[in-house]
VODODO-542514 format. One line per 4 residues: their letters; for each residue x, y, z of N, C-alpha, C. Coordinates in steps of 0.2 Angstrom, whole numbers, plus 2048, in hexadecimal, padded with zeros to 3 digits. Each point is the difference from the previous one (the first is absolute). Layout:
A) X:Y:Z:X:Y:Z:X:Y:Z ~ ...
This chain:
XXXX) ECC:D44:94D:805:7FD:805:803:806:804 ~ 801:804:7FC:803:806:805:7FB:806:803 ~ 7FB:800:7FD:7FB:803:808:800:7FB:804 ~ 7FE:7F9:800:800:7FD:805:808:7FF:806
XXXX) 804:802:7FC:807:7FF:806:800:808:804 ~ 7FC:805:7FA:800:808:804:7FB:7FE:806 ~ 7FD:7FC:800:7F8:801:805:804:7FC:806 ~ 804:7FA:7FE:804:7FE:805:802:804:808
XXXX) 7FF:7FB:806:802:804:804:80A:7FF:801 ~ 802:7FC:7FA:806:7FF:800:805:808:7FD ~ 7F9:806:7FD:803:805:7FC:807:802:802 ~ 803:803:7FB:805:802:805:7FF:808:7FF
XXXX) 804:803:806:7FD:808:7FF:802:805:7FB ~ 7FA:804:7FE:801:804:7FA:804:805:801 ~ 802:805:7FA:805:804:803:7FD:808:804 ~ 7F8:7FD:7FD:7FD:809:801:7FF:800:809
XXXX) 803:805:7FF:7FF:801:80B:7F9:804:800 ~ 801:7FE:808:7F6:802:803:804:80A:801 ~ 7FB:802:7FE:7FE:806:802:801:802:809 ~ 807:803:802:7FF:801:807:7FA:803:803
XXXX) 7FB:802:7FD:7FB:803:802:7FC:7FA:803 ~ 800:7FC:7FE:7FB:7F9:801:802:7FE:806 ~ 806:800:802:802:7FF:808:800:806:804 ~ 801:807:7FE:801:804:804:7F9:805:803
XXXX) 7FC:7FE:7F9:7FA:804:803:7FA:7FB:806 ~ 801:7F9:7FF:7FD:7FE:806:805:800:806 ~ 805:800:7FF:806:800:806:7FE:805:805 ~ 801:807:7FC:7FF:806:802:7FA:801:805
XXXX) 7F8:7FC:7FC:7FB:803:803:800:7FA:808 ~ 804:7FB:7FE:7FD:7FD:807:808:802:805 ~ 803:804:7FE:804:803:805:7FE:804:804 ~ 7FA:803:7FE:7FC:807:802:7FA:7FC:805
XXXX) 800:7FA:7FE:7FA:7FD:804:7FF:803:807 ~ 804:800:804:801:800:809:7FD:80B:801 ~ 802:801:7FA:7FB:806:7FE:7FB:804:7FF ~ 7FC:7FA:7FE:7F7:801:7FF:7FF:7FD:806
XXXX) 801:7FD:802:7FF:7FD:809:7FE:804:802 ~ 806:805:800:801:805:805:7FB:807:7FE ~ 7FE:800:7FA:7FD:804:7FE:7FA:7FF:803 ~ 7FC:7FA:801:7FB:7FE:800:7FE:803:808
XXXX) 804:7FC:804:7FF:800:808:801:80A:7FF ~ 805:804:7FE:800:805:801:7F9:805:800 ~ 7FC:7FB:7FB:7FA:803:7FC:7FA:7FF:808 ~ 801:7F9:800:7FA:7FE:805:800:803:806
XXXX) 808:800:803:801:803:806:7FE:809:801 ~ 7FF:801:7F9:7FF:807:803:7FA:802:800 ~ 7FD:7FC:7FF:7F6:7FF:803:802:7FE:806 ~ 7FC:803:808:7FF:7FD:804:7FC:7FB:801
XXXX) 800:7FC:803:7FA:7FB:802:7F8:800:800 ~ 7FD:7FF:7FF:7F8:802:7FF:7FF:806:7FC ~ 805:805:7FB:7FE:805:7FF:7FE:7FE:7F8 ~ 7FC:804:7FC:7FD:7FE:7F8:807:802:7FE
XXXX) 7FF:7FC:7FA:806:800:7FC:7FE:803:7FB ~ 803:807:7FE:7FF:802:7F7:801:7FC:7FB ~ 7FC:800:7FB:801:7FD:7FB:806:801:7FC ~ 804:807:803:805:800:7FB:805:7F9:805
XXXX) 800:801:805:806:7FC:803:7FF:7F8:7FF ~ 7F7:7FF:801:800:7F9:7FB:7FF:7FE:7FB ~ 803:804:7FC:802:7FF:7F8:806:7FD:800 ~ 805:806:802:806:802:801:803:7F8:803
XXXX) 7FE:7FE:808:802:7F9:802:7FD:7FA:7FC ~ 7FD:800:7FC:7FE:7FC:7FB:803:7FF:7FB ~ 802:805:7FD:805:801:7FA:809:7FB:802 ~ 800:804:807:807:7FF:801:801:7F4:805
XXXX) 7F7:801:803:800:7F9:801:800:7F8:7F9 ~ 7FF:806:7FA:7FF:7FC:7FA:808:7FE:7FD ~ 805:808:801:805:7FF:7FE:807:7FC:805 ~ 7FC:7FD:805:801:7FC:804:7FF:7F8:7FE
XXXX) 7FC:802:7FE:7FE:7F4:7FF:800:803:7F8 ~ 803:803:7FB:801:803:7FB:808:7FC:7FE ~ 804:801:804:806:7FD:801:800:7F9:800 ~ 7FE:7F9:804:800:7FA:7FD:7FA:7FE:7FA
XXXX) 7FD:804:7FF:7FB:800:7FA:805:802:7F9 ~ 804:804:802:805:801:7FC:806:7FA:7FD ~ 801:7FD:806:805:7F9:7FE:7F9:7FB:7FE ~ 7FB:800:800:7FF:7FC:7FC:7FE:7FF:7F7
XXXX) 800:808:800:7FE:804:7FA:809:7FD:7FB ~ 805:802:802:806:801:7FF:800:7F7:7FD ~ 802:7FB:807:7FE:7FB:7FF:7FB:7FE:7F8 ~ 7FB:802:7FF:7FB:7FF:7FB:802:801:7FB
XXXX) 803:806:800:801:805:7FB:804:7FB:7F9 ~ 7FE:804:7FC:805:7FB:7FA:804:805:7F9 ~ 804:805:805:803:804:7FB:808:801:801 ~ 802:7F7:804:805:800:802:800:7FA:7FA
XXXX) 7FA:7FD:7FE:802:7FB:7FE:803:800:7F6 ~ 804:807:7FE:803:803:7FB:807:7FF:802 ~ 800:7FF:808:808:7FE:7FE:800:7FB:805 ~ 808:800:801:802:7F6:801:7FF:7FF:807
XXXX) 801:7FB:7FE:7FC:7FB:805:802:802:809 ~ 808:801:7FF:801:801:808:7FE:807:800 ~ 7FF:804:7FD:7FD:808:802:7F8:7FE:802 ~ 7FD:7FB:7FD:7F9:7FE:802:800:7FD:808
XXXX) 806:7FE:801:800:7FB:808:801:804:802 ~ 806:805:800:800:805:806:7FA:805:801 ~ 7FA:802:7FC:7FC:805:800:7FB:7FC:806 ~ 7FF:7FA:7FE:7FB:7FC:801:800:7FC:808
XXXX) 809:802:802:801:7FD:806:7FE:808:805 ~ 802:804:7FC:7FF:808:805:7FB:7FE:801 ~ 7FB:800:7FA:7F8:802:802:7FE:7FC:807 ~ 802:7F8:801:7FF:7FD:805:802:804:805
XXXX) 807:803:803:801:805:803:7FC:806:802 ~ 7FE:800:7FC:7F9:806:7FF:7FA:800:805 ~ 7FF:7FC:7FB:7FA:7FB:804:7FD:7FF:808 ~ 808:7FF:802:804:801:806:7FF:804:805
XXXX) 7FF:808:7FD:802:803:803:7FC:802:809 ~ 7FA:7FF:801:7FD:803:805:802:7FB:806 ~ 802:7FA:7FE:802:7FC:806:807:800:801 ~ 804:801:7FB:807:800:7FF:804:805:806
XXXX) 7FB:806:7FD:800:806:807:7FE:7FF:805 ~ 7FD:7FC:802:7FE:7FF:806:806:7FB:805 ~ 802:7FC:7FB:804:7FB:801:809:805:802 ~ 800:806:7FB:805:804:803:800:803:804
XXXX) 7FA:802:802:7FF:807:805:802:7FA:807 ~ 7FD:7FC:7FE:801:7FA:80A:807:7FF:801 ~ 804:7FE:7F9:805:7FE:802:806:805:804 ~ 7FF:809:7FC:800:804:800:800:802:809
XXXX) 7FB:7FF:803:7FF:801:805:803:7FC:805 ~ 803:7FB:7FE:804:7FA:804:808:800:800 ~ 7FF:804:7FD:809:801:7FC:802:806:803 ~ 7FB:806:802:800:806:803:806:804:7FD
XXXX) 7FB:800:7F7:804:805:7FC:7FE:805:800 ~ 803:806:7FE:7FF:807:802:7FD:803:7FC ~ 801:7FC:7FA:7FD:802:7F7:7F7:7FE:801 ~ 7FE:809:7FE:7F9:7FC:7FD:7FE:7FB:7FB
XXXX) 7FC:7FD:803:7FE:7FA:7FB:7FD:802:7F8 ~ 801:807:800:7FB:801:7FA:808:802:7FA ~ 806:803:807:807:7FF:7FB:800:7FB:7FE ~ 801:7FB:805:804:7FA:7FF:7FC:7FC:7F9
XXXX) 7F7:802:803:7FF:7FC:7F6:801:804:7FA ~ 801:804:801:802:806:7FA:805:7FF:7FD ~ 805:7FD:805:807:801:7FE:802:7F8:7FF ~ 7FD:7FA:802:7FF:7FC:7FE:7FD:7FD:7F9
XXXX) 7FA:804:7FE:7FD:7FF:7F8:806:802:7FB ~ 800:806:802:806:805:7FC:805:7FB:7FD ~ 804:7FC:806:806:7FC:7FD:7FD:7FB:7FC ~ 7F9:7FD:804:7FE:7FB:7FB:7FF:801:7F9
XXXX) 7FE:806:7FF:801:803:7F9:804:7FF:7FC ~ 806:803:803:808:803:7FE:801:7F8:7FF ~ 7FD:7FB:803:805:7FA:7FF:7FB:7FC:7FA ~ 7FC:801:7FF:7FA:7FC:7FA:802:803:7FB
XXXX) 7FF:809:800:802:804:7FB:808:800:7FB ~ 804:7FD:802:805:7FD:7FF:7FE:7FC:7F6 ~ 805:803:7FB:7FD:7FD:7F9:805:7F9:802 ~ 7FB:7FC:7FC:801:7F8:801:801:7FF:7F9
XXXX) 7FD:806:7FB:801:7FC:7F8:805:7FD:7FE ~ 805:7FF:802:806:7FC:7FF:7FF:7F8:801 ~ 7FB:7FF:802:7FF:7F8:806:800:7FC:7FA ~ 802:7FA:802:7FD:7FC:7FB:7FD:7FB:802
XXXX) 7FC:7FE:804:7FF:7FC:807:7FA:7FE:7FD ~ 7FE:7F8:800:7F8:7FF:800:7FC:7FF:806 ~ 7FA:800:7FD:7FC:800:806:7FD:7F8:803 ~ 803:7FF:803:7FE:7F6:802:7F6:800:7FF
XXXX) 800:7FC:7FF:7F9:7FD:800:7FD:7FF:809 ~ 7FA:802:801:7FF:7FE:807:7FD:7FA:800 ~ 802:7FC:806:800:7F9:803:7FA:7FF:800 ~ 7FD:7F8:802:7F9:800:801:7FF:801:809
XXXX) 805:7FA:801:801:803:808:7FA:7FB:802 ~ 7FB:7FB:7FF:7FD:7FF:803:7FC:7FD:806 ~ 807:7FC:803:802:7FF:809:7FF:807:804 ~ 803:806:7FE:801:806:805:7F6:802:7FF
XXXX) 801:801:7F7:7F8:803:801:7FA:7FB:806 ~ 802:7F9:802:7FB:7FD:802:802:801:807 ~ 806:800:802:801:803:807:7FE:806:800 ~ 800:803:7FC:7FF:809:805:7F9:7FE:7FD
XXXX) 7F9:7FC:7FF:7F9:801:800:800:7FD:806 ~ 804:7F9:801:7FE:7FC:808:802:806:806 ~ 805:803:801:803:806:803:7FB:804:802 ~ 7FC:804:7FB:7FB:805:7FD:7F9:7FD:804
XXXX) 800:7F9:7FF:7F9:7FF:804:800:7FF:806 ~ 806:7FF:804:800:801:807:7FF:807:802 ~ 806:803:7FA:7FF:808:805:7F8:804:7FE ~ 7FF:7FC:7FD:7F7:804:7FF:7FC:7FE:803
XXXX) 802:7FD:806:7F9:7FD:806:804:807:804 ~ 805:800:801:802:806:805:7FC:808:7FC ~ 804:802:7F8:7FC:804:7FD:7FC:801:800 ~ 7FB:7FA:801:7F7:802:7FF:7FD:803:808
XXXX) 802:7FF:804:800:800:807:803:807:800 ~ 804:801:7FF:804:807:802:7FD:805:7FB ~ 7FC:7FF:7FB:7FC:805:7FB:7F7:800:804 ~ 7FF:7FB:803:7FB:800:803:800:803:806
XXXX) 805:800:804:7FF:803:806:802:80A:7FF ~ 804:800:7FB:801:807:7FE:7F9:807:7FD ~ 7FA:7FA:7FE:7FB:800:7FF:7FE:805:807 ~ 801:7FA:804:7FB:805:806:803:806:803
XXXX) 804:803:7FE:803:806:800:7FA:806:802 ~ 7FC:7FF:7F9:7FA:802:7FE:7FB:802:807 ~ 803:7FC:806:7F9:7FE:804:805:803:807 ~ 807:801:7FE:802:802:805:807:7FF:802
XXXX) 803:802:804:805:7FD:801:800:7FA:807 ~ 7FE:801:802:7FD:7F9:806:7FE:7FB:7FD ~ 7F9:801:7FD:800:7FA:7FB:806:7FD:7FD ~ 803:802:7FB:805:800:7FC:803:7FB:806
XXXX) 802:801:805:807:7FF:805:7FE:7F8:804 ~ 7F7:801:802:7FF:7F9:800:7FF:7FB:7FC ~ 7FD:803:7FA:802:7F9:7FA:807:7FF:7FF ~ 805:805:800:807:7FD:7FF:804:7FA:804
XXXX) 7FC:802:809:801:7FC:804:7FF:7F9:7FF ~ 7FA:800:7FD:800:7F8:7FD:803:7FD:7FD ~ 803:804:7F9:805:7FD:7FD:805:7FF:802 ~ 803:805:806:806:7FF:803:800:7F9:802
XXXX) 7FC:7FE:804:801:7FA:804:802:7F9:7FC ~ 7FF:803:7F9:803:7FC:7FB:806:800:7FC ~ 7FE:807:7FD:808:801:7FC:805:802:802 ~ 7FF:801:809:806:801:802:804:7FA:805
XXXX) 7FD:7FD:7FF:7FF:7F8:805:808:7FC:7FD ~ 803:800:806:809:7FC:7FD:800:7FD:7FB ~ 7FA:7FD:7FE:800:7FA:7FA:800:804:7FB ~ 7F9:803:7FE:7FF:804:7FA:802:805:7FD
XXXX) 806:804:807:801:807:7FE:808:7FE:7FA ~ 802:7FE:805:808:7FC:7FA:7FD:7FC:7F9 ~ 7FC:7FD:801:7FC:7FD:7FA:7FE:808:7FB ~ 7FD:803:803:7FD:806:7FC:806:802:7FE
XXXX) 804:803:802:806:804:7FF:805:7FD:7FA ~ 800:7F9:800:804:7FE:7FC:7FC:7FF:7F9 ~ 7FA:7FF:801:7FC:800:7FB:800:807:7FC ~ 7FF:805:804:801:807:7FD:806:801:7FB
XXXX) 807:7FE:804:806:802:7FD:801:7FA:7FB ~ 7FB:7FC:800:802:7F9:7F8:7FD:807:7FB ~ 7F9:803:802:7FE:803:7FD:804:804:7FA ~ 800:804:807:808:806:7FD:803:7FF:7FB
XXXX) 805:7FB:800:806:7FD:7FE:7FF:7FA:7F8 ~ 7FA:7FE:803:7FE:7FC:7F9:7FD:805:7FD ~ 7FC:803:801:7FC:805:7FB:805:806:7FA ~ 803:802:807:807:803:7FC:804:7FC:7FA
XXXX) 800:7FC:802:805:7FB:7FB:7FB:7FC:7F9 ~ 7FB:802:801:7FA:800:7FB:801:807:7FC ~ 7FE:803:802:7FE:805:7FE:807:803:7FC ~ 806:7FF:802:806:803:7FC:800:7FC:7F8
XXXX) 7FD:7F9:803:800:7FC:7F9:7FC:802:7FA ~ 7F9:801:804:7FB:803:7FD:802:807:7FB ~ 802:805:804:803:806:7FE:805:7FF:7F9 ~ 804:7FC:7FF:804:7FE:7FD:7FB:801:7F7
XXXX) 7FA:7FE:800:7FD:802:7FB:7FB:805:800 ~ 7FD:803:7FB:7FB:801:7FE:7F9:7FB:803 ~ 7FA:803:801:7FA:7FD:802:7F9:803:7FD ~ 7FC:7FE:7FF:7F9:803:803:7FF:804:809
XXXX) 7FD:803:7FC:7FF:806:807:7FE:7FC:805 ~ 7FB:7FC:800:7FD:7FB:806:808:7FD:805 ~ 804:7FE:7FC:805:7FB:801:805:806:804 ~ 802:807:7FD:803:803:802:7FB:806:807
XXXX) 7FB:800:800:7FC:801:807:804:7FA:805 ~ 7FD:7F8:801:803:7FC:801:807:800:803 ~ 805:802:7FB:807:801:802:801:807:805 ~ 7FE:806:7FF:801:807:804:7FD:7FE:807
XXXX) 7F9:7FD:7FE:7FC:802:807:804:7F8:806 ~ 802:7FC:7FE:804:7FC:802:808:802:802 ~ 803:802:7FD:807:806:803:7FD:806:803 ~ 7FA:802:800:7FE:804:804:7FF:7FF:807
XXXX) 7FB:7F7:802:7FF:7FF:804:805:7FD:803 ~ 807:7FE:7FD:806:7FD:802:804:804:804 ~ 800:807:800:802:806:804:7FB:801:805 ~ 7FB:800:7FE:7FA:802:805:801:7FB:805
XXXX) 801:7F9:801:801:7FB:804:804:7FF:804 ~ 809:803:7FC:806:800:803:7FF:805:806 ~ 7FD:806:7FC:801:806:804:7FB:801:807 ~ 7FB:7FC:7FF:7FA:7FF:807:805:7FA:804
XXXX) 802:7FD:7FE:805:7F9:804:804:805:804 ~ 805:806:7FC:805:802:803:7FB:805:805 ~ 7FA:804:7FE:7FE:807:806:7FE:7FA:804 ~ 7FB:7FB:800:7FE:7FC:806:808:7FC:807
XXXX) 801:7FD:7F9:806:7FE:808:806:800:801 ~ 803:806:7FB:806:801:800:7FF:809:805 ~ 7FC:806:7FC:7FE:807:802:7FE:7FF:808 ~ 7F7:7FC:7FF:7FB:800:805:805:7FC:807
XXXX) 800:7FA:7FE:800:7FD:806:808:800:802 ~ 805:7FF:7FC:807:802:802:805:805:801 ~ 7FF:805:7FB:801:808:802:7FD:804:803 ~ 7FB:801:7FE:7F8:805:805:7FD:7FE:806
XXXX) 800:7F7:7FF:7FE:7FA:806:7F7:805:800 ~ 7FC:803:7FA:7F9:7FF:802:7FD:7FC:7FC ~ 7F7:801:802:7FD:7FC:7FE:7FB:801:7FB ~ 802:7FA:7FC:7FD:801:7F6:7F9:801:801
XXXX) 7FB:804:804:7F9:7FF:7FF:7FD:805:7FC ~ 7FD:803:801:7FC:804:7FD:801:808:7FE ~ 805:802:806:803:805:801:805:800:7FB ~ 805:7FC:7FF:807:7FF:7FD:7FD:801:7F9
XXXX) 7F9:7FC:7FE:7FF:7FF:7F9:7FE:807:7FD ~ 7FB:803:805:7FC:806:7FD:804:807:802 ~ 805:800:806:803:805:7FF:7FE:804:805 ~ 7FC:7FE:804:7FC:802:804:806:802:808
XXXX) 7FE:806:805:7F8:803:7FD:800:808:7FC ~ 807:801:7FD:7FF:804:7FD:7FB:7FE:7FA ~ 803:7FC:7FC:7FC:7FC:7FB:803:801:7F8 ~ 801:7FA:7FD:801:7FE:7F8:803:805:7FE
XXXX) 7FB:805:7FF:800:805:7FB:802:806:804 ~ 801:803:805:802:804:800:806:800:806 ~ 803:7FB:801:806:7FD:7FE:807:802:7FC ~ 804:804:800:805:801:7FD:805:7F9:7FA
XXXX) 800:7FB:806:803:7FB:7FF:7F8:7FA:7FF ~ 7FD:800:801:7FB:7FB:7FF:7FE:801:7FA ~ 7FE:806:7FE:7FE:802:7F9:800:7F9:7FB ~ 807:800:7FF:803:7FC:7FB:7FB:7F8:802
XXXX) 7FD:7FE:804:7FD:7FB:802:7FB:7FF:7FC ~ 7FD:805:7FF:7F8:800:7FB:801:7FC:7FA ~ 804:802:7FB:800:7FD:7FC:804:7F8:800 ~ 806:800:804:802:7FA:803:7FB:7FC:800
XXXX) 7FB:801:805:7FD:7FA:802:7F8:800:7FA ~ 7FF:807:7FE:7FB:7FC:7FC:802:7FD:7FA ~ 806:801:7FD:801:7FE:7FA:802:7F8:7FF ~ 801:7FE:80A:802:7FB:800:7F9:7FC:802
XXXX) 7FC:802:803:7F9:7FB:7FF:7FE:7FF:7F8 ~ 800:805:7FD:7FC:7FF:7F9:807:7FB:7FE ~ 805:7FF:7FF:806:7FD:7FB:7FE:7FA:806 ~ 800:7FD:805:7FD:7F8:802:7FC:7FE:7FD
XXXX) 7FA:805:800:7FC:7FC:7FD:7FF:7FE:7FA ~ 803:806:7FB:802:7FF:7F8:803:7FA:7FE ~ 806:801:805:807:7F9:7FD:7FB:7FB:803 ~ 7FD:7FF:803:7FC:7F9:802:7FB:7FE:7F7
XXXX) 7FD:806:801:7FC:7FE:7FB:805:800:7F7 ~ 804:802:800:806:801:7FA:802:7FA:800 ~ 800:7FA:804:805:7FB:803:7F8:7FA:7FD ~ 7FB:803:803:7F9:7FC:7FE:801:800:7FA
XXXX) 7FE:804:7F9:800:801:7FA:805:7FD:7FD ~ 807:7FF:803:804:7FC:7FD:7FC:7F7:7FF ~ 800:800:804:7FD:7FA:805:7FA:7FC:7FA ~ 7FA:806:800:7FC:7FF:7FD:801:7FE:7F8
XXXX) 803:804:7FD:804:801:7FA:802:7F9:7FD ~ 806:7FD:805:802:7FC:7FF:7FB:7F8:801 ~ 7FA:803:804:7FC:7FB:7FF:7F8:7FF:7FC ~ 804:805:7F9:7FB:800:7FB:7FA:805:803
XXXX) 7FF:804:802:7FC:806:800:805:803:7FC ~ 7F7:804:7FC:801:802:7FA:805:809:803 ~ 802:803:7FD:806:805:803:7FC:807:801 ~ 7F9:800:7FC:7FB:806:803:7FD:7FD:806
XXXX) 7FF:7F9:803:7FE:800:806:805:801:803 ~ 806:7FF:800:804:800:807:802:806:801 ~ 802:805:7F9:7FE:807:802:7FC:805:805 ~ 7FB:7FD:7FC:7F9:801:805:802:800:807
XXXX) 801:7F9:802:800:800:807:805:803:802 ~ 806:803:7FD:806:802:803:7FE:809:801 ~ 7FB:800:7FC:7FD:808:800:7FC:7FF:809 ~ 7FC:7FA:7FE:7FC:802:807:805:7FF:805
XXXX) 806:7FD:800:802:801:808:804:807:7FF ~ 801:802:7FC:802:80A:800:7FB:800:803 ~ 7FC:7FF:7FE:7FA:806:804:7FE:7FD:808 ~ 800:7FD:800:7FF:7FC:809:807:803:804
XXXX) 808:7FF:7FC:804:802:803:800:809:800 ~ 7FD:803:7FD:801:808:800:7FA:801:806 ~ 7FA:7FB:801:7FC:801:803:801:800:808 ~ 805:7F9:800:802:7FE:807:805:807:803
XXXX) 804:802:7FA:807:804:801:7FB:806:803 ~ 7FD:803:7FC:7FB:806:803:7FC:7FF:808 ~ 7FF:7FD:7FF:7FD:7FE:807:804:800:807 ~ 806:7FD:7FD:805:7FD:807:802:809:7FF
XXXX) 803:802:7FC:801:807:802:7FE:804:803 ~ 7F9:801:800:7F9:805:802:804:7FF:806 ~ 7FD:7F9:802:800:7FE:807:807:803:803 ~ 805:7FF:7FE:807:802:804:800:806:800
XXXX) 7FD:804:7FC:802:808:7FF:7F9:803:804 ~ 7FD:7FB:803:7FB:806:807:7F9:7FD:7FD ~ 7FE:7FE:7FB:7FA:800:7FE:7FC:7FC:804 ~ 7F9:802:803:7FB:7FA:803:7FD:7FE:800
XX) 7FC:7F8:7FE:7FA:800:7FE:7F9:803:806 ~ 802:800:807:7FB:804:805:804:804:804
């Protein structure tokens, strides 16, 4: 009877406090994010254009590209991890709500550097997140062992979860369209500009665009409000992929809503085309400020298509597929999503197929 009230998500919290190391060592490393960025373009840029690249420098940009997507690989690790689960329960929710945070980070930055730009603050954007993590720190790192606070049980929620799939299937007739046309990048930017024009004539059409728009932001908003629920306990890795990549595409969403028609069209007054996405014509990568866009957008293709397929697997599960099948499938759309992700990148970053 009494390991079962311990297992309870009614626990109440034990006395042993987390280790500030557990908050400060990822805090730290993704304070430094906007770092390796810089590090990386430093590296590229210093090769001119058509010239051979040594192998020492691409090593070097390799190494430093890695501890770049190294950082939300990091929040998911964190999230995983289970050496938080020695002590009490709300030292386990705060580790576990950072990691989400973490997870965060490449579009987070993206999302500060625009706003950053509209506010026309003087502070660089690489202060402003450093000094930013830091207090988020200061303010997690704070000892809670005194708490006595249980931890609610999370809701079933099952009205919201069916709205935000009805919501999800809308906006993935726009998604799948919009991952299709960024395909033809590959072929060019003209191409790329005329298949877009097709879709415009639809998704930006008075009826659809307000429709889309609000669809996005149920998105947002429900998904958030899930995912907090979710957070609230322990999971399998599948389920907490599901929750990250999901708060991850929650900001990815907000943040494209705000550069499209708050940055582009209201503050800058240009146009979202091809130029605006890749950076162009200096380009992506050697970009000072675009930089950060690389990992932004790839990470954000491959978590589309993940959380679709993470959201399948549920799906499947619950209708009796057996749990190595749904697996299975949720491997194959990693690998379609890392494939599509790679592809769309090539293409924005100059690559051709003639």
């Amino acid at each position: 009877m009494f390991k079962r009230w311990a297992d309870s998500p009614y626990q109440m919290a034990a006395s042993k406090p987390l280790s500030k190391w557990v908050v400060w060592a990822p805090v730290l490393t993704t304070s430094v994010y906007p770092y390796f960025l810089n590090a990386f373009h430093t590296l590229v840029t210093s090769v001119e254009p058509g010239a051979v690249i040594s192998p020492v420098y691409l090593l070097l940009a390799t190494v430093v590209m890695l501890a770049i997507f190294s950082v939300p690989a990091m929040g998911f690790a964190l999230a995983c991890q289970r050496i938080t689960r020695q002590h009490n329960a709300v030292a386990q929710l705060k580790v576990r709500r950072l990691a989400l945070f973490i997870i965060c980070a490449p579009t987070l930055y993206c999302f500060v550097g625009v706003n950053l730009i509209m506010l026309g603050s003087p502070v660089p954007d690489e202060w402003f997140w450093a000094a930013s993590w830091i207090g988020f720190g200061l303010y997690l790192s704070r000892d809670g062992s005194g708490l006595q606070q249980p931890i609610r049980p999370i809701r079933a929620m099952p009205a919201l979860r069916v709205a935000h799939g009805i919501a999800g299937a809308i906006v993935l007739l726009f998604i799948a369209f919009h991952l299709f046309n960024h395909l033809f990048g590959l072929a060019g930017p003209q191409v790329h500009a005329q298949v877009m024009e097709i879709g415009r004539t639809v998704y930006r059409s008075s009826f659809v665009e307000p429709v889309l728009v609000i669809a996005l932001l149920f998105q947002v908003f429900s998904g958030l409000r899930l995912a907090w629920n979710w957070s609230s306990v322990g999971s399998d890795n599948y389920r907490i992929f599901q929750v990250g990549s999901g708060v991850f595409l929650a900001v990815f969403i907000l943040g494209h809503l705000n550069a499209v028609f708050v940055f582009a069209r209201t503050y800058a007054g240009i146009e979202t085309g091809w130029d605006f996405a890749s950076g162009d014509p200096v380009g992506m990568i050697r970009d000072p400020w675009g930089i950060r866009l690389l990992p932004h957008y790839a990470i954000g293709v491959f978590f589309i298509i993940t959380h679709l397929f993470s959201g399948l697997r549920v799906v499947m599960l619950a209708h009796g597929v057996s749990k190595s099948g749904a697996n299975k499938t949720w491997w194959g759309g990693a690998v379609i999503g890392a494939l599509i992700s790679l592809l769309i990148m090539l293409g924005i970053t100059g690559v051709r197929l003639s």
